[in-house]
C-alpha positions in Angstrom: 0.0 0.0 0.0 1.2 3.3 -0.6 0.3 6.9 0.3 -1.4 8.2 -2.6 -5.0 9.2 -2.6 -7.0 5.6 -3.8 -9.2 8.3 -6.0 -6.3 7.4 -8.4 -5.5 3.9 -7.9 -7.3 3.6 -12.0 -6.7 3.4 -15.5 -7.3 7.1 -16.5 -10.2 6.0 -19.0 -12.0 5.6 -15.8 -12.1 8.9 -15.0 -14.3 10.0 -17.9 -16.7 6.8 -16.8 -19.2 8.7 -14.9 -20.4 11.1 -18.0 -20.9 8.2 -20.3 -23.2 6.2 -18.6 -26.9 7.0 -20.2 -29.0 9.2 -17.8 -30.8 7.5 -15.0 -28.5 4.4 -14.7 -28.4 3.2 -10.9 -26.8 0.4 -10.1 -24.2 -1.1 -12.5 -22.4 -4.8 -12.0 -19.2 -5.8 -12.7 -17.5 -9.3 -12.0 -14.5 -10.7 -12.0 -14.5 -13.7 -14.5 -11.0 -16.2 -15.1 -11.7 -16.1 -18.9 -8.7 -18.4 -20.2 -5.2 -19.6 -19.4 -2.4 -20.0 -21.3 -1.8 -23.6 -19.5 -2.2 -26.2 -22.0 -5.0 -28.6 -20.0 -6.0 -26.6 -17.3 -9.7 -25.7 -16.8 -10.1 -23.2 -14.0 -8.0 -21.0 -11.4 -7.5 -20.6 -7.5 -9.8 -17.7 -6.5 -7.6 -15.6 -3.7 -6.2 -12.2 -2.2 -9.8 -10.6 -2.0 -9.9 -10.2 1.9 -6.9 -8.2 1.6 -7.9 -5.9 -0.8 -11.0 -5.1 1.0 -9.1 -4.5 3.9 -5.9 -2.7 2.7 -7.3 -0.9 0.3 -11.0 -0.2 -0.2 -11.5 0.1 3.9 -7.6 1.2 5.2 -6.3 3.4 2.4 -9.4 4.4 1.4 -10.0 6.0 5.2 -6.1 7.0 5.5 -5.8 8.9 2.5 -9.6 10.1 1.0 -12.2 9.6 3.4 -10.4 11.3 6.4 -8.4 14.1 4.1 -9.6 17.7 4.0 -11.9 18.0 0.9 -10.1 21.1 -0.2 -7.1 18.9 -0.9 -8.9 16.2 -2.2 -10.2 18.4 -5.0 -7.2 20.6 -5.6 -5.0 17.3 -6.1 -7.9 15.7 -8.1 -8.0 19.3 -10.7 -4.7 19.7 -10.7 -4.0 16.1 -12.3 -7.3 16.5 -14.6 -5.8 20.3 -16.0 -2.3 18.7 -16.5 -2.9 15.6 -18.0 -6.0 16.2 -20.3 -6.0 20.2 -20.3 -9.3 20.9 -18.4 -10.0 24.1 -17.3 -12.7 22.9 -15.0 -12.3 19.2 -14.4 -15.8 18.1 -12.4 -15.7 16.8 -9.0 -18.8 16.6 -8.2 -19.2 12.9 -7.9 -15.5 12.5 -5.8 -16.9 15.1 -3.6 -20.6 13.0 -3.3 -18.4 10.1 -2.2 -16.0 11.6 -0.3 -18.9 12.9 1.7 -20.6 9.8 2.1 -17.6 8.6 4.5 -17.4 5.1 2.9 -17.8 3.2 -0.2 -21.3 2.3 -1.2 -20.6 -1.2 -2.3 -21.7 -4.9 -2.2 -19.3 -7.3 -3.1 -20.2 -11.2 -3.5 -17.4 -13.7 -4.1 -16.7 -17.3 -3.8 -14.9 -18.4 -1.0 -11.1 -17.3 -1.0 -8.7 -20.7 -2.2 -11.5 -21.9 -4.4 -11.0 -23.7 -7.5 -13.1 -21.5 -10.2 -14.1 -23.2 -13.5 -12.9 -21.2 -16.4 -15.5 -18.8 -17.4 -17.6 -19.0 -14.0 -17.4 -15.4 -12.2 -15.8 -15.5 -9.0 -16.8 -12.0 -7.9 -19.1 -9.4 -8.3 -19.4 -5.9 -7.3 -22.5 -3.6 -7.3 -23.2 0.1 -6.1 -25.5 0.3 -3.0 -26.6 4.0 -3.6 -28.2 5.5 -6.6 -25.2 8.1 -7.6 -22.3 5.8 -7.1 -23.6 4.4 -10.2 -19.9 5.1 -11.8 -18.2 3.5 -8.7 -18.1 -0.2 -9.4 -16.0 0.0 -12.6 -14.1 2.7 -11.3 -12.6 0.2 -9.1 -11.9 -2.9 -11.1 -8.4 -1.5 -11.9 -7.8 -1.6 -8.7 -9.4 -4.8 -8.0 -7.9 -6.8 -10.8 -4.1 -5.1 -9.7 -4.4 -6.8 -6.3 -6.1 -10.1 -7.2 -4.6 -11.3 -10.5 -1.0 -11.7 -8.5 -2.2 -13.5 -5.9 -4.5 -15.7 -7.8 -1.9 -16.4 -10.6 0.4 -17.5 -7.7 -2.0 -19.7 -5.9 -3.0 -21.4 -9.6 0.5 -22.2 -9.7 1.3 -23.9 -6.7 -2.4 -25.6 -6.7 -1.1 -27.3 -9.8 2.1 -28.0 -8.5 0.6 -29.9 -5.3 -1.2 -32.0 -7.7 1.5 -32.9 -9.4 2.9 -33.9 -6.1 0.2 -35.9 -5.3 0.0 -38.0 -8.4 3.9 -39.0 -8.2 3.8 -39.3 -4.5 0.6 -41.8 -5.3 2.3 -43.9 -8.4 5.7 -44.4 -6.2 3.5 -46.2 -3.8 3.2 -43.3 -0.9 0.6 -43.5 1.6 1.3 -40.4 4.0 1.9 -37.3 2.2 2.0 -35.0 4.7 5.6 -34.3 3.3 3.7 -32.7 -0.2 2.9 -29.9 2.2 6.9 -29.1 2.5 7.8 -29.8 -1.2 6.7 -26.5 -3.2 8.9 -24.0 -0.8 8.7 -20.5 -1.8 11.9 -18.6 -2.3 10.8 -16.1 -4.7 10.9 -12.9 -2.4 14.2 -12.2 -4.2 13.0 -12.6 -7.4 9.9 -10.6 -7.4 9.0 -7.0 -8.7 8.9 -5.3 -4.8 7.0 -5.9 -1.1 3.6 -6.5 -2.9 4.1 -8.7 -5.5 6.2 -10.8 -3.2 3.2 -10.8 -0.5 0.5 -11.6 -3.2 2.6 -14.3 -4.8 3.5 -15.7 -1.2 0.0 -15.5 0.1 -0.7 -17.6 -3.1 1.5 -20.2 -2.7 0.8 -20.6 1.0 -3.3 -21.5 -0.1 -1.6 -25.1 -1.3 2.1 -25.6 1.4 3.2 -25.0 4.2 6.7 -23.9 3.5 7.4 -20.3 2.8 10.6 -18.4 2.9 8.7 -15.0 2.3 8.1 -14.0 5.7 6.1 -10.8 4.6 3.6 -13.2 3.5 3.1 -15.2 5.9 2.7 -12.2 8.3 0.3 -10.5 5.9 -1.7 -14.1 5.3 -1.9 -14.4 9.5 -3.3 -10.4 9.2 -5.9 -11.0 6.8 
C-alpha cells in the first residue's frame, strides 16, 4: 500500500466513466470472471487475495488517504492532475466530492470463497453500487481490484497445480502419507519478485496449497488477513 489518494488507484479511462453512462442508470455490476489460461489442460484457477484488498485498500487506504483528508485537498489534487494531463480548465468533481462525503464506499461485493478452484468462465466476484449516484463506482474500481487479485490468484494457480502434481507422483511411487507434499513446493521467490507486494501476493498464493514459505512478509500479511 502506498500513500497516494486511492481516488487514483485507476486506469485514466476511468475517469471520464461517470459522464458516459446514459442518464438514469443506478446500479451497475461488474465481475471478476478467469476467462482463459495460457496452460495447456487446465480448466479453472484458485480464487484468492480478495480479503486483503478489502481490507488494505478499499476500507484502510481508502480512510487513511480520501475519506479522512480535507476535501479542499482532495479536489485541488484531483483538478490539478485532470488540467495537466487532459488540459481541463474545470475538471468536475462533483461525484469525488458526493463520495468523499458519504464517509465510505457504497458497495456490495459477493465472491466465492477465497482458495476456491473456479471453473474457467464462472465469475468468482461481483461488485455492485449500494446507492443511486455511485452508479460510476463499481467499474471505477476494477483496476484496482484486478491489480491486487490477478497476482495472488496467478500465484495460488500455480502452486495448486504444482501440489497436484505432487500428489500423483507421490501416489504412483507407492506413498501412503503425504503429509511431506505440504513441504515440497517452498517458496523462495521474495528475491526474485517486482517489490514488497508482489512478493506478498505471490507468497499468500503459494501458501493456499504448502506449508513452506521463505517469504516472511507473507506469511505475516496471510496471519493479518
Amino acid at each position: 500500500m502506498t500513500d497516494i489518494n486511492p481516488i487514483f488507484l485507476i486506469d485514466f479511462y476511468k475517469a471520464g466513466h461517470v459522464d458516459q453512462y446514459p442518464k438514469g442508470v443506478k446500479r451497475i455490476w461488474v465481475n471478476f470472471t478467469p476467462r482463459s489460461t495460457r496452460v495447456e489442460g487446465e480448466k479453472g484457477v484458485i480464487f484468492f487475495g480478495l480479503q486483503r484488498f478489502i481490507k488494505k485498500i478499499l476500507i484502510q487506504q481508502f480512510h487513511d488517504e480520501f475519506f479522512t483528508c480535507p476535501w479542499s485537498l482532495i479536489e485541488a489534487e484531483y483538478k490539478e492532475a485532470m488540467r495537466k494531463t487532459l488540459g481541463l480548465t474545470n475538471p468536475r468533481t462533483d461525484h469525488i466530492y458526493q463520495l468523499w462525503k458519504h464517509g465510505k464506499l457504497p458497495l456490495d461485493i459477493y465472491a466465492l470463497p477465497e482458495g476456491t478452484y473456479v471453473p474457467l468462465g464462472v465469475p468468482a466476484m461481483v461488485i455492485v453500487n449500494t446507492e443511486d449516484w455511485a452508479y460510476w463506482l463499481p467499474n471505477y474500481i476494477e483496476t484496482m481490484c484486478s491489480n491486487n487479485i490477478w497476482h495472488a490468484c496467478t500465484s495460488a494457480s500455480t502452486a495448486h497445480r504444482y501440489r497436484r502434481l505432487f500428489i500423483k507422483h507421490a501416489l504412483a511411487a507407492g506413498e501412503t502419507d503425504l503429509s511431506f507434499v505440504n513441504w515440497q513446493g517452498h517458496d523462495f521467490s521474495y528475491r526474485g519478485l517486482s517489490g514488497y507486494e508482489s512478493a506478498v501476493m505471490s507468497g499468500m498464493g503459494q501458501l493456499i496449497s504448502f506449508s513452506g514459505n521463505d517469504t516472511l512478509p507473507a506469511i505475516l500479511e496471510a496471519q493479518k488477513y
